[in-house]
C-alpha positions as MATLAB code, in Angstrom:
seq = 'XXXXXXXXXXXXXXXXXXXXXXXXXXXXXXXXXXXXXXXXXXXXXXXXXXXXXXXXXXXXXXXXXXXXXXXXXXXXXXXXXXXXXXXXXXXXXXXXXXXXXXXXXXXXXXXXXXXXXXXXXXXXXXXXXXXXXXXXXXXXXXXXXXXXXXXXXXXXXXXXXXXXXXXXXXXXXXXXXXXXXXXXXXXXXXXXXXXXXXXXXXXXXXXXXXXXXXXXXXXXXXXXXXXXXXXXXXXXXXXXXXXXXXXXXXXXXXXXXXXXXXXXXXXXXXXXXXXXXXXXXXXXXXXXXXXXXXXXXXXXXXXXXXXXXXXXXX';
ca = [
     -53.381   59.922  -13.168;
     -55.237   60.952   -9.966;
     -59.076   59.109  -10.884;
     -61.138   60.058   -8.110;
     -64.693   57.819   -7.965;
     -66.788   60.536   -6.675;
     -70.662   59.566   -6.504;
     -72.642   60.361   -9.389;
     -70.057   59.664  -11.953;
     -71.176   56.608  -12.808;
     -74.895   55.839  -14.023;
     -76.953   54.176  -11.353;
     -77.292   51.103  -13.349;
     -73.398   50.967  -13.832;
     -72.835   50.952  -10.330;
     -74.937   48.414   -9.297;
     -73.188   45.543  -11.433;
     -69.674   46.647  -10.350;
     -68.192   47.612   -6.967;
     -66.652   50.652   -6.566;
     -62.673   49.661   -6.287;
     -60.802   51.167   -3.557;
     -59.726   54.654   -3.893;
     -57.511   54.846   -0.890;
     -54.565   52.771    0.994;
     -54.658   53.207    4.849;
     -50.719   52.550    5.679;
     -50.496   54.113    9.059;
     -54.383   53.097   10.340;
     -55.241   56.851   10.814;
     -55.356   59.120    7.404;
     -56.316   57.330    4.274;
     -55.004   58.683    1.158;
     -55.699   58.038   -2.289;
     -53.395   56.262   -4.688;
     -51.953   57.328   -7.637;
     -51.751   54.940  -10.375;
     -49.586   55.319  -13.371;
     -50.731   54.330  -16.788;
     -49.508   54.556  -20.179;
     -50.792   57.666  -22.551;
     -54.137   56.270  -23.885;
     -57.045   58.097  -24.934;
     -59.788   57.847  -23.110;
     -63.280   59.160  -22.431;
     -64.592   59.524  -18.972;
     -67.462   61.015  -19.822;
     -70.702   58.979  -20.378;
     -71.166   60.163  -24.024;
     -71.557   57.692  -27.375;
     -68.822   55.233  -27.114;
     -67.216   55.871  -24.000;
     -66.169   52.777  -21.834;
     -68.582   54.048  -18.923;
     -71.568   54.735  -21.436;
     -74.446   52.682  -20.928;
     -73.860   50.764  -24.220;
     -70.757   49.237  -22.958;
     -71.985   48.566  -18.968;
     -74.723   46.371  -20.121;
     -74.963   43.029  -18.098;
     -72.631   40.029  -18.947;
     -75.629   38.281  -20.382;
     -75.153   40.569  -23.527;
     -71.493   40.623  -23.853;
     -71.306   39.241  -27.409;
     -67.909   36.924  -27.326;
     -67.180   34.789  -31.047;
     -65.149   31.727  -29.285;
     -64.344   30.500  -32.443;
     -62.020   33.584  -33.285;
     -60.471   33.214  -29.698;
     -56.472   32.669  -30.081;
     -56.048   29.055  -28.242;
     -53.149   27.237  -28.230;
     -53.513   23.757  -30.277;
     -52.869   19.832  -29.885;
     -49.185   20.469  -31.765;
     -48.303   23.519  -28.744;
     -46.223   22.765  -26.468;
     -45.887   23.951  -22.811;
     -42.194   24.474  -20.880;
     -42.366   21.964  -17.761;
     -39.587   22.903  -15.313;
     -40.579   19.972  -13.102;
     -39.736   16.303  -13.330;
     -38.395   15.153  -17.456;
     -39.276   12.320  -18.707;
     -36.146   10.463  -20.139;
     -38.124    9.457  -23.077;
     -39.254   12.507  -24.055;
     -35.205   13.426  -24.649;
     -35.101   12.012  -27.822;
     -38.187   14.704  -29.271;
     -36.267   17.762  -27.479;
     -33.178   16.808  -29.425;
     -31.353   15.952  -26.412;
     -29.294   12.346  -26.409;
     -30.075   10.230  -24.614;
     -27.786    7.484  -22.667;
     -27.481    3.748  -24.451;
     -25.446    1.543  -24.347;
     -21.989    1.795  -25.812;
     -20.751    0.189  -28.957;
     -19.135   -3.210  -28.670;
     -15.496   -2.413  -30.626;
     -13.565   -4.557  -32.226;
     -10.367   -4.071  -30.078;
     -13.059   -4.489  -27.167;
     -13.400   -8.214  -28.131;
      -9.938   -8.533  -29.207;
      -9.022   -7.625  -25.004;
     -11.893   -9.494  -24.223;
     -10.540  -12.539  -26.108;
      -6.880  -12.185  -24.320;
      -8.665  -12.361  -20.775;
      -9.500  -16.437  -21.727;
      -7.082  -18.383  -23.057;
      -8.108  -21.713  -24.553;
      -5.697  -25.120  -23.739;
      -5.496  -28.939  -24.195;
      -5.485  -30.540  -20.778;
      -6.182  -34.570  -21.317;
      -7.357  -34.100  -24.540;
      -9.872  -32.373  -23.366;
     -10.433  -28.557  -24.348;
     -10.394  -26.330  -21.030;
     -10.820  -22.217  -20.925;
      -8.776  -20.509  -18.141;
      -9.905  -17.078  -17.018;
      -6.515  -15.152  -17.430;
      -8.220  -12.195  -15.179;
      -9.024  -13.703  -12.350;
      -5.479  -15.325  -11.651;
      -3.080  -12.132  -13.103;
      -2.070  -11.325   -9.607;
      -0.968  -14.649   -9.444;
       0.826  -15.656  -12.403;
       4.518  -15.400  -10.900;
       3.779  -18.687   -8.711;
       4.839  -20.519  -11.980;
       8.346  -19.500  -14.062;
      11.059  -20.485  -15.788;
      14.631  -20.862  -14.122;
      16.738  -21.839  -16.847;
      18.119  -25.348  -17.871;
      20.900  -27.585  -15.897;
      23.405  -30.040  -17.293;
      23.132  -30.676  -20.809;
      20.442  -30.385  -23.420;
      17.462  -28.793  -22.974;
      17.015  -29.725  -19.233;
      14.388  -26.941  -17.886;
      13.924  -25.814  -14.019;
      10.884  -25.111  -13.213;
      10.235  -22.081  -10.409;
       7.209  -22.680   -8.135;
       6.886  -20.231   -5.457;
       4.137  -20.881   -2.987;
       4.043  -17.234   -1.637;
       2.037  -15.911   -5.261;
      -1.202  -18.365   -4.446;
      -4.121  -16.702   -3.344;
      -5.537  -16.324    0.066;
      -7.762  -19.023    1.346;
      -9.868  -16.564    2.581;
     -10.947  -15.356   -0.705;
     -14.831  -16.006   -1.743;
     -13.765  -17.449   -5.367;
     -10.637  -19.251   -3.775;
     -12.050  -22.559   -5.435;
     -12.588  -20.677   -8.876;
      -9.281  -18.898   -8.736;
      -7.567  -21.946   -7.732;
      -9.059  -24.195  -10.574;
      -8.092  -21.754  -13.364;
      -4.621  -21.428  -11.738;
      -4.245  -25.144  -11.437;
      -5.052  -25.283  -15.420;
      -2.582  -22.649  -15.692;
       0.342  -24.039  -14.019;
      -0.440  -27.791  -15.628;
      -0.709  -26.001  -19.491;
       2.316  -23.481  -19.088;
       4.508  -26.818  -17.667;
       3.908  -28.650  -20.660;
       4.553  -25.794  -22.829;
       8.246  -24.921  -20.985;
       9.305  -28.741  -20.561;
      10.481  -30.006  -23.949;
      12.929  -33.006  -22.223;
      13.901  -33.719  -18.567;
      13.138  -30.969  -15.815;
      13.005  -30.485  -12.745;
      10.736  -28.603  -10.087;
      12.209  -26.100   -7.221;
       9.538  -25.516   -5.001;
       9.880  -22.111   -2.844;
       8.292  -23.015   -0.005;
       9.615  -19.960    2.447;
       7.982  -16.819    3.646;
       4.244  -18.694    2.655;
       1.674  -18.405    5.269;
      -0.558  -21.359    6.164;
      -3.552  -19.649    4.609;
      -1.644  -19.727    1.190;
      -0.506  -23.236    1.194;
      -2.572  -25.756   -1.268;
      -4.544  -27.895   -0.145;
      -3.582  -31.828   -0.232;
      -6.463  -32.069   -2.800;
      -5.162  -29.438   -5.585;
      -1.771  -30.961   -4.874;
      -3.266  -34.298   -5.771;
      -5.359  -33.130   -8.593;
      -2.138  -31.413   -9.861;
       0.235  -35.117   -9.854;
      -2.776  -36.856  -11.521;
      -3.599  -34.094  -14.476;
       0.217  -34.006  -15.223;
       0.838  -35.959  -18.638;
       2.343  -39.385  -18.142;
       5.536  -37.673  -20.411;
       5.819  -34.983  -17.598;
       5.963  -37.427  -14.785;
       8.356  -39.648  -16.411;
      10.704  -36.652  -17.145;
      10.728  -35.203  -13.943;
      14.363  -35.619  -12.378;
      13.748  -34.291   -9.144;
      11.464  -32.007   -6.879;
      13.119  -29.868   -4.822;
      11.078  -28.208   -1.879;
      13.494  -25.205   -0.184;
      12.657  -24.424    3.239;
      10.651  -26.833    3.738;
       7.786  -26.214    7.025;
       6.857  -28.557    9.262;
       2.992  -28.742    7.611;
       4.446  -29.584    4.357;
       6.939  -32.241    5.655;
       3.979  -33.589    7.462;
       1.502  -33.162    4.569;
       4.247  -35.175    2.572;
       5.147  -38.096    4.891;
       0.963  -38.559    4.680;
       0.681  -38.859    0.818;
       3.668  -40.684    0.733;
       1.423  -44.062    0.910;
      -0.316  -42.898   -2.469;
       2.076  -41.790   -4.448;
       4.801  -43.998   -6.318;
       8.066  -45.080   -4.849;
       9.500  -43.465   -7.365;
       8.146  -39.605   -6.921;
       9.131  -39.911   -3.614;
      12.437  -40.726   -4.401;
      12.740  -37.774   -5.943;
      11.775  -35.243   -3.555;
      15.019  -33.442   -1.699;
      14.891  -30.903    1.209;
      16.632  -28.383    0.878;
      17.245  -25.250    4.216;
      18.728  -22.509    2.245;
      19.714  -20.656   -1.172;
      23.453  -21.493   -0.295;
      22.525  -24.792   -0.336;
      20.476  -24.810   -3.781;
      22.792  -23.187   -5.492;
      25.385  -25.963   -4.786;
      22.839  -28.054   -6.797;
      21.785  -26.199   -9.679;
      22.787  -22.776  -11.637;
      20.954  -19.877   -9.839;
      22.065  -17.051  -12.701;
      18.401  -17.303  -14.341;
      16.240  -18.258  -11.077;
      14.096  -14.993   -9.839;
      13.809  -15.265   -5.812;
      11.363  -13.353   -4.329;
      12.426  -10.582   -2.336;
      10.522  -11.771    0.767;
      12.646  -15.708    0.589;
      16.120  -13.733    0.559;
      14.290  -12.024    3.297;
      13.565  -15.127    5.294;
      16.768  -16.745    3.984;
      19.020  -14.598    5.734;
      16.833  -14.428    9.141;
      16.913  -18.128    8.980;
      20.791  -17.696    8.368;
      21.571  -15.522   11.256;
      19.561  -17.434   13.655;
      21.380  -20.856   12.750;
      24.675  -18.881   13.540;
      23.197  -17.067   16.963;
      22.621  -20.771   17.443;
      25.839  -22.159   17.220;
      27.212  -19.226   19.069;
      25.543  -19.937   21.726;
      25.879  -23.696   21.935;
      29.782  -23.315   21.494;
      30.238  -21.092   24.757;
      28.066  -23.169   26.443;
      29.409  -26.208   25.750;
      33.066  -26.454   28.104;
      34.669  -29.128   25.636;
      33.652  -26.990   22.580;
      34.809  -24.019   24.106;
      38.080  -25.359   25.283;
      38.686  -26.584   21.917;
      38.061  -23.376   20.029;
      40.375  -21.566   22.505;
      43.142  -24.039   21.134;
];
């Protein structure tokens, strides 16, 4: 409704406590014009007469504006006010949200948990070997089958499954593996047996040190070293023919005598049954490289060679 404040409306003393609101919006800075405000249909008296909001009943100062506070609506201690902001995680559990904990501890939990550690008999001593840490590594021990008669067991160790030596827990890894390989020999060896060490395709990172090697010969139980027929080490390195010809003076005479070199699978399987041995893919690999070269080899040293190559002409 178009409310124009014209002077004289208003009682003198009503227009000294308020100031007269604006009755026009200059938009263009040149013609003002007076706003029209739209209000809902209420009934109202403009007129200074007995209870009209502009009689001089109702524009009395402030000072007389009887207000009961105790009636006012106010919200109490119990309200509470919606924070869009920053939650407080502890204040999830009152809004009926859940909040994170820690999960439950299950039974088949502990049962995996129990499977990772496996409990042995070492020296009559009790030792636990961390099965997780050395899984990837497991396959440096197995079982090749037996030989001759009885219940004679070969024994697979294949040097290319041990860990890096440039792994931070080498030493831990290694000491659980070493219980490993000692407890799962005395559980596979019931009578004689004997030990075919893959040496092939195993960098020098990856070899065992003489130490473990050491540690290894004196944990063995005194049945396991007296049962032990022979060690066979298949292409054998230069470092480990070395490493052997150095420990030779602390070892018995009669551990040495059992060690045999042997250059390729052709020539282990003229000693013992291969049908049940698992060769790694990357010593048949090296086998037949090493193979080809020895034949390049003799190639070469028969046409250089005038009395050789006379005699293979005849």
């Amino acid at each position: 409704m178009d409310i124009p404040f014209e002077q004289g409306m208003l009682s003198p003393g009503a227009a000294d406590m308020r100031p007269e609101p604006p009755n026009s919006l200059d938009l263009n800075d040149t013609h003002p014009q007076r706003i029209k405000l739209t209000a809902p249909n209420i009934n109202l008296s403009l007129d200074q007469s007995e209870g009209s909001v502009l009689s001089d009943d109702n524009l009395d100062s402030p000072d007389e504006i009887d207000i009961n506070v105790d009636e006012l609506d106010t919200p109490d201690e119990a309200d509470s006010f919606e924070y869009t902001g920053h939650e407080n995680p502890t204040a999830n559990k009152d809004s009926g949200q859940e909040s994170e904990s820690i999960p439950e501890y299950t039974a088949e939990e502990e049962r995996e948990d129990n499977r990772l550690w496996r409990t042995v008999v070492i020296g009559e001593q009790e030792q636990r070997i961390d099965m997780k840490v050395i899984e990837p590594y497991r396959r440096v021990i197995s079982h090749g089958g037996y030989y001759g008669d009885g219940l004679n067991a070969i024994i697979v160790f294949a040097a290319c499954f041990l860990p890096d030596s440039s792994r931070a827990d080498y030493h831990y890894v290694m000491e659980n593996l070493f219980l490993y390989v000692i407890s799962t020999l005395e559980l596979m060896v019931a009578e004689d047996y004997m030990i075919v060490y893959l040496n092939g395709a195993t960098p020098r990172r990856k070899m065992p040190g003489l130490g473990w090697m050491k540690k290894c010969y004196q944990m063995i139980d005194r049945r396991l070293r007296k049962n032990l027929k022979s060690f066979i080490i298949v292409h054998p390195s230069w470092f480990i023919r070395t490493l052997l010809a150095v420990t030779r003076p602390f070892i018995s005479s009669k551990f040495s005598s059992k060690i045999k070199y042997v250059s390729s699978l052709s020539e282990l399987s003229g000693l013992i049954p291969m049908d049940c041995i698992q060769i790694p893919e990357s010593i048949i690999k090296l086998d037949e490289e090493l193979r080809e070269a020895s034949e390049a080899t003799k190639t070469s040293c028969l046409y250089n060679d005038p009395e050789l190559s006379s005699m293979e002409k005849e």
